[in-house]
C-alpha positions as semicolon CSV with decimal commas, in nm:
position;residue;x (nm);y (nm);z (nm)
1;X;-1,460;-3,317;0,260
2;X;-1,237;-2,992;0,211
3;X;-1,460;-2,680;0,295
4;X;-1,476;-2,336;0,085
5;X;-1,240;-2,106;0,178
6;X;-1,253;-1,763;0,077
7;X;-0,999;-1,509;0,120
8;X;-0,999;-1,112;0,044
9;X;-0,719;-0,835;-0,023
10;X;-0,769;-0,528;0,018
11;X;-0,539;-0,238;-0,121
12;X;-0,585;0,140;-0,092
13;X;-0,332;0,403;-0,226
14;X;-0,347;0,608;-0,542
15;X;-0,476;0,557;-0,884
16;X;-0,179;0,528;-1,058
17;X;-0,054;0,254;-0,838
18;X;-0,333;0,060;-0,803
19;X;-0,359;0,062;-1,202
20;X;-0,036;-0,129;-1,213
21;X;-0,095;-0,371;-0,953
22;X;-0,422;-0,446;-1,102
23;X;-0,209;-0,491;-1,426
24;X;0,057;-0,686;-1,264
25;X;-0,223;-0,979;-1,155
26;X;-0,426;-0,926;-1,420
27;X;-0,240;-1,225;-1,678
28;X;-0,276;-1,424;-1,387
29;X;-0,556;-1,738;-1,391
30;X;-0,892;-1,535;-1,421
31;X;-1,058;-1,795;-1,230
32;X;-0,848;-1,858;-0,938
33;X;-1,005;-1,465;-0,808
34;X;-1,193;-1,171;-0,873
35;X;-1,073;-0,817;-0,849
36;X;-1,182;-0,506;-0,938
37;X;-1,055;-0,138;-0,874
38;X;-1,268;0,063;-0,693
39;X;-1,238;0,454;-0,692
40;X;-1,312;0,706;-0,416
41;X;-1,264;1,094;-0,399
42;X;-0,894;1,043;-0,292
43;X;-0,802;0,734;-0,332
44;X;-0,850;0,380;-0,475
45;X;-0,922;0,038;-0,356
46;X;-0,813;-0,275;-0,498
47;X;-1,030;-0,557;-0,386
48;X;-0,924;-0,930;-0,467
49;X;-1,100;-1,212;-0,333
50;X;-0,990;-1,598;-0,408
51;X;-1,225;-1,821;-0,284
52;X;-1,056;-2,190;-0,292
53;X;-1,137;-2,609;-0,184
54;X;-0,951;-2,622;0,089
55;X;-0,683;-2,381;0,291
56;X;-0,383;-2,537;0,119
57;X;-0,500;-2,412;-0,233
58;X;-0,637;-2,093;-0,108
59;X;-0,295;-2,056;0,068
60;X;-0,119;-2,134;-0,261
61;X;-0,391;-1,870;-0,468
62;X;-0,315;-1,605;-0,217
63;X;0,070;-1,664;-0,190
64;X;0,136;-1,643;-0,586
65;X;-0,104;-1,309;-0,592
66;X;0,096;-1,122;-0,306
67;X;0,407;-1,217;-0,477
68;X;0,301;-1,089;-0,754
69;X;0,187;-0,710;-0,606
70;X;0,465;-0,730;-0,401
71;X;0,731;-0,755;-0,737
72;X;0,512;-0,507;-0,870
73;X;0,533;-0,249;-0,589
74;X;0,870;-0,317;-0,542
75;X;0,931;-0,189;-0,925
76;X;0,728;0,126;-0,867
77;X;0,954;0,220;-0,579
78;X;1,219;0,187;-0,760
79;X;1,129;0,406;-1,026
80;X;1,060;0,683;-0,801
């Protein structure tokens, strides 16, 4: 029997950047993880958690979500 796994990301920069990689995983599967953007007096934190059967899938979950922050942060540098 595969075991819950349950993994969390955790983001902190500014407002404006954590708005687009919150957009950027947002058309993702809504029930492969949970996110939500939370703000503080100077900055922001972007808090995902995928909680998976198994490492393999939560592996998978977690690989496919960095990806897509990573091609998302990757355009915002380059507009800058």
């Amino acid at each position: 029997m595969m075991g819950k796994v349950t993994t969390s990301i955790l983001w902190t920069g500014s407002k404006e950047r954590g708005e687009a990689l919150l957009a950027a995983i947002s058309p993702d599967d809504p029930d492969d993880f949970t996110v939500e953007l939370l703000d503080s007096s100077d900055c922001v934190e972007l808090r995902i958690e995928v909680t998976k059967d198994g490492l393999g899938r939560s592996r998978a979950s977690v690989d496919d979500i960095l990806a897509c922050l990573s091609a998302a942060e990757s355009g915002l540098d380059s507009l800058h």
